[in-house]
C-alpha positions as CSV (number, residue, x, y, z in Angstrom):
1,X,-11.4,-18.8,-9.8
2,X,-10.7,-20.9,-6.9
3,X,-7.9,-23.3,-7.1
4,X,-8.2,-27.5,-7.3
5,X,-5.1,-29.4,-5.9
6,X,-4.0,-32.4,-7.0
7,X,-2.0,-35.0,-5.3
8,X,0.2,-38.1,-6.5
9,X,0.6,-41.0,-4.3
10,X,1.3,-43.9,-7.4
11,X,4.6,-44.1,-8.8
12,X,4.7,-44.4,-13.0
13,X,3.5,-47.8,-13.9
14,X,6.2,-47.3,-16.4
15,X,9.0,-47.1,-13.4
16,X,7.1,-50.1,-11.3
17,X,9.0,-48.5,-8.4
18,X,9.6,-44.9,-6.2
19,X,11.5,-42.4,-9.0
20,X,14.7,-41.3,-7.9
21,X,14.7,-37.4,-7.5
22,X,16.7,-36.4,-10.6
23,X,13.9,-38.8,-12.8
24,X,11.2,-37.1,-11.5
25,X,12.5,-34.1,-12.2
26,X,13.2,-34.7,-15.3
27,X,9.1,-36.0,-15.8
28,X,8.2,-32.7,-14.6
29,X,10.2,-30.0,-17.0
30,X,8.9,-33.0,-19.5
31,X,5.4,-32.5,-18.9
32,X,5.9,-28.9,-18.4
33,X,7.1,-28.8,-22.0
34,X,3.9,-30.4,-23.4
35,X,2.1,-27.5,-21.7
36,X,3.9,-25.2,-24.3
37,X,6.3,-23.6,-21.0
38,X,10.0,-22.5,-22.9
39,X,11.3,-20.3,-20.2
40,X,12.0,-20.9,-17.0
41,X,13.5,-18.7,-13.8
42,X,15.8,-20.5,-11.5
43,X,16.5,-19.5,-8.2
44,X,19.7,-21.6,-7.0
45,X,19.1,-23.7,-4.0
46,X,19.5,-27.4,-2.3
47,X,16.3,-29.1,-2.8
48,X,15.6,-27.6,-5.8
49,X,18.8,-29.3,-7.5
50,X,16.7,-32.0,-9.0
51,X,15.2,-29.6,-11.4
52,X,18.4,-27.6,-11.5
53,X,19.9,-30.6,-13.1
54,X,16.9,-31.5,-15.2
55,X,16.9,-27.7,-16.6
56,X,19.8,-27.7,-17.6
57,X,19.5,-31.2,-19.4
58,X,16.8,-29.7,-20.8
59,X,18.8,-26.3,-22.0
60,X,21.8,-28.6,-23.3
61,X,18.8,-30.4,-25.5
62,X,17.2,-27.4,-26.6
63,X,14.2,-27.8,-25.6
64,X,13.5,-24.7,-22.7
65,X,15.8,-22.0,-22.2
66,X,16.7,-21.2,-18.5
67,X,17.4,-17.7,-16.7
68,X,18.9,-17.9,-13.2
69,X,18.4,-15.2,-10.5
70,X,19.4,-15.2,-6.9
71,X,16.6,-13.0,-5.8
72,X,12.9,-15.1,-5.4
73,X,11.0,-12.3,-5.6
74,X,13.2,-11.5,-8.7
75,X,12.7,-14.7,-10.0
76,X,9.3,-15.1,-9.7
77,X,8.1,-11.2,-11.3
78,X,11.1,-12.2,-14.3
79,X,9.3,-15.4,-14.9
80,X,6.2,-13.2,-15.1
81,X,7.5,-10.8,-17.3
82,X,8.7,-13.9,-19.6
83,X,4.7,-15.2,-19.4
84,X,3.7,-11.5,-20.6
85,X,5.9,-10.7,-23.2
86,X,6.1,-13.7,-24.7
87,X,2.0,-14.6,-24.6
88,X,2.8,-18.0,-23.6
89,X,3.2,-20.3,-20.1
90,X,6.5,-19.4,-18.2
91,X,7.9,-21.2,-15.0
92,X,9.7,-20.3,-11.7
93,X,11.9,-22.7,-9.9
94,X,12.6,-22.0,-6.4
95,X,13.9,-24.3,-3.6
96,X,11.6,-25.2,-0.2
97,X,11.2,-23.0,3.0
98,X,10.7,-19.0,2.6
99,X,11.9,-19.0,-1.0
100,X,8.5,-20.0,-1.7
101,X,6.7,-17.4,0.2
102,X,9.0,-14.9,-2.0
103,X,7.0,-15.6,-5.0
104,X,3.8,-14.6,-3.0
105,X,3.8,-11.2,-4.8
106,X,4.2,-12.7,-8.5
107,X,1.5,-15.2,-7.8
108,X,-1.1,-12.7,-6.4
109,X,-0.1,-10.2,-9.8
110,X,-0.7,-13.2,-12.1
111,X,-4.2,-14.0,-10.4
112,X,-5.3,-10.7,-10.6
113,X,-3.9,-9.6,-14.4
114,X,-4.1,-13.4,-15.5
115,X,-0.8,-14.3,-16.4
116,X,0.0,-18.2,-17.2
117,X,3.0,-18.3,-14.4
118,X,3.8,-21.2,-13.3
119,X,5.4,-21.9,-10.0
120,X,7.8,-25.0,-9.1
121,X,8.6,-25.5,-5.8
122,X,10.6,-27.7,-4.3
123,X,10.1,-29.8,-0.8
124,X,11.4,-31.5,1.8
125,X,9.4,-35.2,1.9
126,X,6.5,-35.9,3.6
127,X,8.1,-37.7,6.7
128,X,10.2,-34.6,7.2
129,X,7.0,-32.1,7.5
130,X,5.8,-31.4,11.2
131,X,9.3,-33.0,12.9
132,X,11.0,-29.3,12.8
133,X,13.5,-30.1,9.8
134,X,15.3,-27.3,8.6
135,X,14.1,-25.2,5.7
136,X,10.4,-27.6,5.8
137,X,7.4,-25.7,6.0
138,X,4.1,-26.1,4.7
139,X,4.0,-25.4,0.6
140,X,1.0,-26.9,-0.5
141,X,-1.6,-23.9,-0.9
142,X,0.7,-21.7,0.3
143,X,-0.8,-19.4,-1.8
144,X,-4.2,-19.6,-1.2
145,X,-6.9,-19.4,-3.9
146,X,-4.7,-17.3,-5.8
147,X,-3.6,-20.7,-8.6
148,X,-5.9,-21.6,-10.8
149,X,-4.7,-25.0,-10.4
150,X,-2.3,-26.9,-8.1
151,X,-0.4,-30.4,-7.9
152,X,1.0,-31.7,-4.3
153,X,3.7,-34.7,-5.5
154,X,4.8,-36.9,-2.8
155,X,8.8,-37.8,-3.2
156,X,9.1,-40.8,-5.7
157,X,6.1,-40.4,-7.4
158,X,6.4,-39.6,-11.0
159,X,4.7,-35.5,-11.4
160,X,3.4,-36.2,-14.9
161,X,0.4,-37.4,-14.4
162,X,-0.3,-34.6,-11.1
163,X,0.7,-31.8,-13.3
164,X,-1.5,-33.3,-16.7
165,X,-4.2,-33.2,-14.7
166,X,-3.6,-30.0,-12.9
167,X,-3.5,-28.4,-16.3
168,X,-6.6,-30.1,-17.4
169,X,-8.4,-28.6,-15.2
170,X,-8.3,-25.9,-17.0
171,X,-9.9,-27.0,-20.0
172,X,-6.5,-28.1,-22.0
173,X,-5.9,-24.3,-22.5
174,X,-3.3,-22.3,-21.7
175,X,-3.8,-21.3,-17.9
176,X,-5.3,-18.1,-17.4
177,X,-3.7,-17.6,-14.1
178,X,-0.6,-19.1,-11.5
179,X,-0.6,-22.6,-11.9
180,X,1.8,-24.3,-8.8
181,X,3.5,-27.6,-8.7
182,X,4.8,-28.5,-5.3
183,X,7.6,-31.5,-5.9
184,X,8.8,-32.9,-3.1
185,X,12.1,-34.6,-2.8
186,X,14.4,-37.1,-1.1
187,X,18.2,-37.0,-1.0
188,X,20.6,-38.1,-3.1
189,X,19.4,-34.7,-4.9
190,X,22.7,-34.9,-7.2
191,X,22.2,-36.9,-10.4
192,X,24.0,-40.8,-9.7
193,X,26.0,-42.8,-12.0
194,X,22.3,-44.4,-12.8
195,X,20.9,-40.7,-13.4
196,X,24.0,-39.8,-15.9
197,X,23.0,-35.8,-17.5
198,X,22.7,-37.2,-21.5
199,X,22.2,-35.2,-24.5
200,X,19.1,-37.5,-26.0
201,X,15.5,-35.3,-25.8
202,X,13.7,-36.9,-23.4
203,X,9.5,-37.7,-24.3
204,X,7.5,-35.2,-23.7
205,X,9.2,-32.6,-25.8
206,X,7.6,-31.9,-28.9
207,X,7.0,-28.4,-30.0
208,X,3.9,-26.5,-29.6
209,X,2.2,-24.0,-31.0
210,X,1.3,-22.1,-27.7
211,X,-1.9,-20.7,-27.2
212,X,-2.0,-16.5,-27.1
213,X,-3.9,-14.3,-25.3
214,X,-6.4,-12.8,-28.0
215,X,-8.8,-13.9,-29.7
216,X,-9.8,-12.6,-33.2
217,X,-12.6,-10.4,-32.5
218,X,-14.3,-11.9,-35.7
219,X,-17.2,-10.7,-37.8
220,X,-18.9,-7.3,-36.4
221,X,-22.8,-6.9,-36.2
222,X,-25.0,-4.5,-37.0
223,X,-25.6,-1.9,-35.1
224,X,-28.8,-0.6,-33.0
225,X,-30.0,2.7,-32.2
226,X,-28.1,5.7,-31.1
227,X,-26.8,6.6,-28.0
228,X,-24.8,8.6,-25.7
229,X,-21.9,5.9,-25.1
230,X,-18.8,6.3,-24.4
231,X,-16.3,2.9,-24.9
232,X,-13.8,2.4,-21.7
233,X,-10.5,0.0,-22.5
234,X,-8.6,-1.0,-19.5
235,X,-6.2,-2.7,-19.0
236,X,-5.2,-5.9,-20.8
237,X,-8.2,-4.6,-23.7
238,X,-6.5,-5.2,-26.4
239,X,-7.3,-4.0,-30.0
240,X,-10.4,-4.9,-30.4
241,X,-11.5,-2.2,-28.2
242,X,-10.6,0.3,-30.5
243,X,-11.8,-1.5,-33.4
244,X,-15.4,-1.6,-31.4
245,X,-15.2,1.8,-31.3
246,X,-13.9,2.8,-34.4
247,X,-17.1,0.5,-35.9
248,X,-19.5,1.9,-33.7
249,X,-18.7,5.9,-33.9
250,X,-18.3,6.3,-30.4
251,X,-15.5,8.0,-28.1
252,X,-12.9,5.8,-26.8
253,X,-11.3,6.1,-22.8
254,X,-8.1,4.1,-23.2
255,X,-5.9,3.5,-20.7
256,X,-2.3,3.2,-21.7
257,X,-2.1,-0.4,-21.1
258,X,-5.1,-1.2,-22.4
259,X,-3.2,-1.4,-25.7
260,X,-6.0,0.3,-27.2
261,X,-4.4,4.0,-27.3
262,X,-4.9,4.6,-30.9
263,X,-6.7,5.6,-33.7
264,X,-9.1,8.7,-34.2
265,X,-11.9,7.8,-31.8
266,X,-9.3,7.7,-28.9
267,X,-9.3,10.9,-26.6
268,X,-6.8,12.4,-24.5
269,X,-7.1,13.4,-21.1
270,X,-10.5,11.7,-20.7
271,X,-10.7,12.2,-17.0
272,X,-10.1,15.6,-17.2
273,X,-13.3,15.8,-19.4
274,X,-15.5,13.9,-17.8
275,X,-16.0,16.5,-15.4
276,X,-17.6,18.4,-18.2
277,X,-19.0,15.9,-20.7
278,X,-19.8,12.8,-18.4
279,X,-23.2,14.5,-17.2
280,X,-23.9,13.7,-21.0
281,X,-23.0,9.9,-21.0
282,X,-25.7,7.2,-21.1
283,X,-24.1,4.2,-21.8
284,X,-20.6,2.6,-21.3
285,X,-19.0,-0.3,-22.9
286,X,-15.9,-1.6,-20.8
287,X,-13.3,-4.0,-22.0
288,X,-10.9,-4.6,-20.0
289,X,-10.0,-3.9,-16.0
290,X,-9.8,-0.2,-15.5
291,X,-7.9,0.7,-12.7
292,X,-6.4,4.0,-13.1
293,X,-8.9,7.3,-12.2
294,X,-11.2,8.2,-10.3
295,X,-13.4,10.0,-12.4
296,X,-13.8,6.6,-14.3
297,X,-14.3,4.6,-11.0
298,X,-17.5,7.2,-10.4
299,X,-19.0,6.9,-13.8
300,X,-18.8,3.4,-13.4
301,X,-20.6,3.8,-9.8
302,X,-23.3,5.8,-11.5
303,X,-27.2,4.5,-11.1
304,X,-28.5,6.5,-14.1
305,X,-25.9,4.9,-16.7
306,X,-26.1,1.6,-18.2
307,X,-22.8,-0.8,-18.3
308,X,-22.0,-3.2,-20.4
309,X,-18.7,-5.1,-19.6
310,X,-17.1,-7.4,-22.3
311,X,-16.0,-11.0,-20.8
312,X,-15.6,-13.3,-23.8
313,X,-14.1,-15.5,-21.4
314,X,-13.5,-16.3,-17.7
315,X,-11.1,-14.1,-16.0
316,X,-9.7,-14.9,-12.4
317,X,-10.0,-11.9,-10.9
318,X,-14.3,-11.7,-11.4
319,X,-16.7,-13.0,-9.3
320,X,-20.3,-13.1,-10.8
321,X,-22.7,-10.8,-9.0
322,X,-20.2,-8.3,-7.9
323,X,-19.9,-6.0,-10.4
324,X,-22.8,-3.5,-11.8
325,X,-22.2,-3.9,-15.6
326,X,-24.7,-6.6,-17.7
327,X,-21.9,-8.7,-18.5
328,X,-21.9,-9.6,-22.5
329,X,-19.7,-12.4,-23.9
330,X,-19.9,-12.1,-27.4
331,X,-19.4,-9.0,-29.6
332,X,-22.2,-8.8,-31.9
333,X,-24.8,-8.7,-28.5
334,X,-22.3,-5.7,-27.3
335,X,-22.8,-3.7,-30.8
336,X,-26.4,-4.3,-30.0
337,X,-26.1,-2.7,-26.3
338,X,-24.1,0.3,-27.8
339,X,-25.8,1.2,-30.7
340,X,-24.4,4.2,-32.7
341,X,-23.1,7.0,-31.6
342,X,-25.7,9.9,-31.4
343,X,-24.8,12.9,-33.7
344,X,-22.2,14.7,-33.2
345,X,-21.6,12.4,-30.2
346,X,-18.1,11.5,-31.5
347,X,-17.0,14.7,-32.4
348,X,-17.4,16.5,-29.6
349,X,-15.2,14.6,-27.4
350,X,-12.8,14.7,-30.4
351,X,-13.0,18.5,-30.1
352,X,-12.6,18.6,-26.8
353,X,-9.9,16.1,-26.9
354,X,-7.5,18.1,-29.0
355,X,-8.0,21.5,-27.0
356,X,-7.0,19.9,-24.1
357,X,-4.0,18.1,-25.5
358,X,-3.3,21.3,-26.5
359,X,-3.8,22.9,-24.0
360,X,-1.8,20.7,-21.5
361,X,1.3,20.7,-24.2
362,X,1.4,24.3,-24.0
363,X,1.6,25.0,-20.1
364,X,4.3,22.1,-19.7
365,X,6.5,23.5,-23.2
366,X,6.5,26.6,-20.4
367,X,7.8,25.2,-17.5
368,X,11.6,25.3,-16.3
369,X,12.0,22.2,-14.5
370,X,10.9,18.7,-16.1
371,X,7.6,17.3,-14.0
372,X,6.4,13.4,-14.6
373,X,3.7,15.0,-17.1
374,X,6.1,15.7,-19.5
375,X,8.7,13.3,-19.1
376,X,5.5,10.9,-19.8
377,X,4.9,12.3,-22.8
378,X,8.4,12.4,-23.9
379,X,8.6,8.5,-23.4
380,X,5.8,8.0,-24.9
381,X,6.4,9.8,-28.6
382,X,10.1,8.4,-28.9
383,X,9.2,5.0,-28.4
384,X,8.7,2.4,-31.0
385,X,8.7,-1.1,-29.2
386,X,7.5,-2.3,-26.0
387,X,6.9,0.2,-23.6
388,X,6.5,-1.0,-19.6
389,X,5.5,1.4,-16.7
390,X,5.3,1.5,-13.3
391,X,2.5,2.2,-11.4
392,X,1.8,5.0,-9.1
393,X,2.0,8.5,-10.7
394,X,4.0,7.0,-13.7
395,X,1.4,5.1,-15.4
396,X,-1.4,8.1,-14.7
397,X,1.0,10.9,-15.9
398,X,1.0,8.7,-19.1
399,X,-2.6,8.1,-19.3
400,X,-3.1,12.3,-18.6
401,X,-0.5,13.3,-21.9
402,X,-0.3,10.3,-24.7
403,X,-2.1,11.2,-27.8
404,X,-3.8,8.4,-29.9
405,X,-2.1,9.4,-32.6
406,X,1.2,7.4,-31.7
407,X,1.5,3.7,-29.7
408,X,4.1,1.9,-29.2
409,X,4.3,-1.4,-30.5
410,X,3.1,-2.9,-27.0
411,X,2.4,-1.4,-23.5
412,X,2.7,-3.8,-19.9
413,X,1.9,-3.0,-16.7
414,X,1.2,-4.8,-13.7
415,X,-2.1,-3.8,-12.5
416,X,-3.3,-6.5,-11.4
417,X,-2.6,-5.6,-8.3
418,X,-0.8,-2.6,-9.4
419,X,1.9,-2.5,-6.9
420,X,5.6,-1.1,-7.3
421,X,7.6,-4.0,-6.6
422,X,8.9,-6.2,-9.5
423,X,8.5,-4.0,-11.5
424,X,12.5,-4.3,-13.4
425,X,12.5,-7.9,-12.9
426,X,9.0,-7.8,-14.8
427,X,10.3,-5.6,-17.4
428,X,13.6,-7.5,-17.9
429,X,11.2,-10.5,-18.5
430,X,8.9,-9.0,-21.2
431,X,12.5,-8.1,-23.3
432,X,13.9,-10.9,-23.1
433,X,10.5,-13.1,-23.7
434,X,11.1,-12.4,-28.1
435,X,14.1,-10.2,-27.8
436,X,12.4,-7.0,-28.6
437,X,14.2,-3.6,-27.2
438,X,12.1,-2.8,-24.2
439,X,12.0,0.8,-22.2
440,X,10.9,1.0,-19.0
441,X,9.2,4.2,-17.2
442,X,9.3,4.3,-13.8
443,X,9.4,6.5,-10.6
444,X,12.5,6.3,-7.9
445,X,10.9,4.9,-5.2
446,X,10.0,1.8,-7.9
447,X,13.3,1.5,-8.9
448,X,14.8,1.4,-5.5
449,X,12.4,-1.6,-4.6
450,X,13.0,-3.2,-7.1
451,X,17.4,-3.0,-7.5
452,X,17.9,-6.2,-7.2
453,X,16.3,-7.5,-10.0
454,X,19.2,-5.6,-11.8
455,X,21.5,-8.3,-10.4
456,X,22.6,-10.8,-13.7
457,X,25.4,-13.5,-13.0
458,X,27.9,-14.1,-15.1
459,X,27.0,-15.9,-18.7
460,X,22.9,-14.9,-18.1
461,X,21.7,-13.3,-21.3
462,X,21.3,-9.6,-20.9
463,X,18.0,-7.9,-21.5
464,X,18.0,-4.9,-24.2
465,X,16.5,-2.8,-21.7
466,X,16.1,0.9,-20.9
467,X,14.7,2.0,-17.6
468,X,13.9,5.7,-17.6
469,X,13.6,6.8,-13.8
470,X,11.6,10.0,-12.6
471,X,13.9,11.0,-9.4
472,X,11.8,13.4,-7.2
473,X,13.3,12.1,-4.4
474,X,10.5,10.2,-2.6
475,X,6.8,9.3,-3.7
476,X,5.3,11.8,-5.8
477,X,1.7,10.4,-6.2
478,X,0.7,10.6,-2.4
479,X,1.3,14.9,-3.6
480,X,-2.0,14.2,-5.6
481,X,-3.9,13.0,-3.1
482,X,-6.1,13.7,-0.3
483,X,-2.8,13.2,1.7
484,X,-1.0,16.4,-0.4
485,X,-4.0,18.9,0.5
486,X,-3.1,17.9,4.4
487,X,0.1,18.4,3.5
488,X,-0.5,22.2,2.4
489,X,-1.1,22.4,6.2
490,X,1.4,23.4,8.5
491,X,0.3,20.7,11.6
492,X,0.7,18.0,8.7
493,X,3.5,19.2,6.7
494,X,6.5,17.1,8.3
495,X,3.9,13.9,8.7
496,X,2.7,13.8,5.4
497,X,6.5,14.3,4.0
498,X,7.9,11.6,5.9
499,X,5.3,9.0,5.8
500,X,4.1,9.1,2.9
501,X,6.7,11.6,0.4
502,X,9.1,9.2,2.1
503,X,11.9,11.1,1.0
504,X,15.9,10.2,0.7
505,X,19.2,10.8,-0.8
506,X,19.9,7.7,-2.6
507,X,22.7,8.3,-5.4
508,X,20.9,6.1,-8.4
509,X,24.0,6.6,-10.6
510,X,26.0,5.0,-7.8
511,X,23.9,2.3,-7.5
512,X,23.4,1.3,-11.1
513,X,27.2,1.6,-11.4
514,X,27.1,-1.4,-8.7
515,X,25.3,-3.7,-11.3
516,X,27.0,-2.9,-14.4
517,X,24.9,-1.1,-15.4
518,X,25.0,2.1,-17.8
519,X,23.9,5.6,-16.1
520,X,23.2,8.7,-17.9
521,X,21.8,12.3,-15.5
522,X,19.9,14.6,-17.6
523,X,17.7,17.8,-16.5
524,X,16.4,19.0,-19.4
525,X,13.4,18.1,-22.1
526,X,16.2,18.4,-25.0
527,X,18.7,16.1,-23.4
528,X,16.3,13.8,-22.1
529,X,14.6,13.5,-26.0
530,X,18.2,13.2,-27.3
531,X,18.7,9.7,-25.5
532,X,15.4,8.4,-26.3
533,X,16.2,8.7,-29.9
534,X,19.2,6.4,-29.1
535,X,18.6,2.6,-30.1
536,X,18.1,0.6,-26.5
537,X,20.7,-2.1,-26.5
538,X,22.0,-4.1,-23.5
539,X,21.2,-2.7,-20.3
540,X,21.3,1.5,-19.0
541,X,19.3,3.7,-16.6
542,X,18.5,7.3,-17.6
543,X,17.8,9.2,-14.8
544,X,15.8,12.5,-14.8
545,X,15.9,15.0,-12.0
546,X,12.7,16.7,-10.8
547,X,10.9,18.4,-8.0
548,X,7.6,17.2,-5.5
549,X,7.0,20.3,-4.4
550,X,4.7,22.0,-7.2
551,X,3.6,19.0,-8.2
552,X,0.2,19.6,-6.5
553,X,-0.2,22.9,-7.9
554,X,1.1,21.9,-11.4
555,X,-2.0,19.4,-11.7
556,X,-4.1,21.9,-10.4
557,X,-3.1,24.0,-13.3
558,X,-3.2,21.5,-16.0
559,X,-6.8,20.8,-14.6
560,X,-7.4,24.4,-15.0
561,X,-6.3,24.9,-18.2
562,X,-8.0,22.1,-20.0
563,X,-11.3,23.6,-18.5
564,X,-10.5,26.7,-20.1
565,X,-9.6,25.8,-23.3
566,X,-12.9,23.3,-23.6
């Protein structure tokens, strides 16, 4: 979707004359409340204090609760996180000059996974821009296409009106996407004897009901025909993909964050099988963005197969015409497309699905040192609320090991973009966003990136929030790729380790020590099951020690054994 800006150049009728900084300000959190936003990430700065101020009028009222970070980039994925966990608008504060370009990375993730974030960002005034003041750059679409919507509000001029209208843009709904609201602002930026803090709710602050993400999947059709199809839930699916499923008899391919992972029809290690079984597929159902395997990217390439992908409403990241699927909005038309599983259909994957779970348990219960594949399934069993995980080889070991017949209560990730960084700062959002306990699976080159978002100043609540890090020392998932084969060879050896394996010596203990936070080393299955059966409260890092350098071979084997055993 590509963004509409807005601009104000009226003050409120209501005012007759320029707002002072701190008043407009406060007309902003205002009308930000009427969009349903109750959390908001402040990054300290100068031109930001306006909303500073107005936030925490607006705390001392009630009426929005505010997190403060020192880190932008922190700020901006925590907001995020917020958005996510709590299925409802979220904002990020941040002052003018490059601590907007810090939320760059947040913004582009929301596009992509359509998260309602929405971005405040302060500026210098208008007569300031172009003359080489300090810290003044050039905000407004900054970030490209990537908002869904976006309001440019000269200094003075009341922002209610810019950011109503930004938001009806987008139908009155919850946004689907960034939203950002550039506010600029004159000096004094400190409230005056005029602009006194009070305790009295200002307008603009009634509760909401805020709009969720899903939408009942209401009454199922009948179905038609039978046919070799095969239902795919990526991410951000949601339950009705399994409940399609379930309904229609047919195999299910969930990814972990699809939320999806459960129930009868879902099958483990799907992309192992597909090398066997996809010849067999005819038609595929997709809900979802799957962004995980390979094997699922080629069926989905395939000529000779018919695609159905479920879009019940408009998503940012999809352009019309780009993508091979017939795309169907409403679920009884999808039933239709389907049909019924042919005989026998459903059970063979089912079969082959619990050989190779078996199979796979079996050859890691044998092996010495604790590889990703079975810390992933570790995490996975002993977890019983929200479950986040990073991307590289984290999220796939998952995806490889977790049965259906367990899920936690809900699974994140950010793939939208499906980068590394953010990733804590996301995660630390999502538990604090309805106070649920909140475990977080991740690889050591992700939690190095992303340290800083373990930094909370004093008074700031503290997340209940366990991060479980995989330390192989370096960046396991390149091992699995085209890049490990080169790697095999002596002329590529030292390139491939230190350009892409990346390896170092950082002491995570150490590091987590420096935040306050708690640090526990463990090196085997038993000790690292024994601390996920411990409640998650406050904040601690369990680290787990293991090896890159059979981690080529160790999927070759797992690959080998789940052919066998099928």
């Amino acid at each position: 979707m590509t963004g509409s800006s807005l601009s104000s150049s009226q003050p409120s009728a209501a005012e007759g004359s320029a707002l002072s900084s701190l008043q407009a300000a406060r007309s902003a959190i205002a009308a930000l409340a009427r969009t349903g936003v109750r959390d908001v990430v402040l990054a300290p700065g100068s031109r930001s204090a306006p909303l500073a101020y107005a936030l925490a009028e607006a705390q001392a009222q009630g009426q929005v609760h505010v997190h403060v970070r020192i880190d932008e980039r922190v700020a901006g994925f925590t907001a995020l996180g917020l958005a996510r966990g709590g299925a409802r608008p979220a904002a990020v504060v941040t002052t003018s000059g490059t601590a907007v370009g810090e939320l760059v990375p947040a913004v582009m993730e929301a596009h992509h996974a359509g998260v309602p974030l929405v971005v405040l960002s302060a500026d210098r005034p208008a007569e300031l821009h172009g003359t080489g003041a300090n810290q003044t750059t050039v905000q407004d679409g900054i970030f490209g296409r990537f908002p869904a919507a976006a309001a440019d509000v000269e200094a003075g001029m009341d922002p209610a009106g810019p950011i109503a209208a930004a938001f009806a843009k987008l139908g009155g709904a919850a946004p689907t996407g960034p939203v950002h609201i550039n506010l600029q602002f004159r000096d004094p930026l400190v409230p005056t004897e005029a602009d006194a803090l009070g305790g009295t709710p200002q307008a603009g602050f009634e509760e909401l009901q805020p709009a969720g993400f899903e939408e009942a999947p209401g009454a199922l059709a009948e179905l038609g025909g039978t046919h070799r199809t095969v239902v795919i839930a990526g991410d951000g699916a949601g339950e009705t993909a399994a409940i399609f499923a379930r309904r229609a008899g047919l195999p299910l391919l969930a990814e972990p964050s699809s939320n999806a992972r459960f129930g009868p029809n879902s099958i483990t290690a799907y992309r192992l099988l597909l090398q066997d079984l996809g010849a067999e597929i005819e038609r595929v159902v997709v809900f979802g963005r799957p962004t995980l395997s390979r094997p699922v990217s080629a069926l989905l390439a395939r000529p000779d197969v018919k695609k159905a992908l479920y879009v019940p409403r408009p998503v940012n990241w999809f352009t019309p015409g780009k993508r091979p699927e017939t795309i169907v909005s409403d679920l009884a038309s999808l039933l239709a497309f389907a049909g019924r599983g042919a005989p026998g259909w459903l059970e063979e994957w089912q079969r082959a699905s619990h050989a190779a779970a078996a199979a796979i348990q079996e050859l890691l219960a044998a092996e010495e040192q604790l590889s990703g594949l079975r810390v992933a399934g570790l995490v996975w069993d002993n977890s019983d609320a929200n479950l986040v995980l990073g991307s590289s080889n984290t999220i796939r070991d998952v995806d490889l090991v977790a049965a259906g017949s367990w899920h936690p209560l809900d699974v994140y990730a950010n793939r939208g973009l499906a980068g590394i960084d953010g990733t804590i700062s996301t995660a630390s959002g999502i538990a604090l966003a309805n106070g649920i306990p909140t475990r977080l699976l991740l690889g050591d080159l992700t939690f190095l990136h992303d340290a800083g978002g373990l930094l909370l100043g004093n008074g700031e609540a503290e997340p209940d929030l366990q991060l479980v890090v995989l330390n192989d020392s370096g960046g396991g998932i390149f091992t699995t790729l085209e890049h490990g084969e080169l790697g095999e060879r002596e002329e590529y050896r030292d390139v491939v380790e230190r350009f892409f394996g990346t390896p170092h010596q950082a002491d995570l203990g150490a590091l987590a020590a420096g935040y306050g936070v708690r640090h526990l080393r463990v090196g085997t299955a038993g000790e690292l099951e024994a601390a996920l059966q411990e409640p998650v409260h406050g904040r601690s890092v369990i680290e787990v020690q293991a090896g890159r350098t059979g981690l080529r071979d160790l999927h070759r084997r797992v690959q080998a054994a789940v052919r066998s055993a099928v």
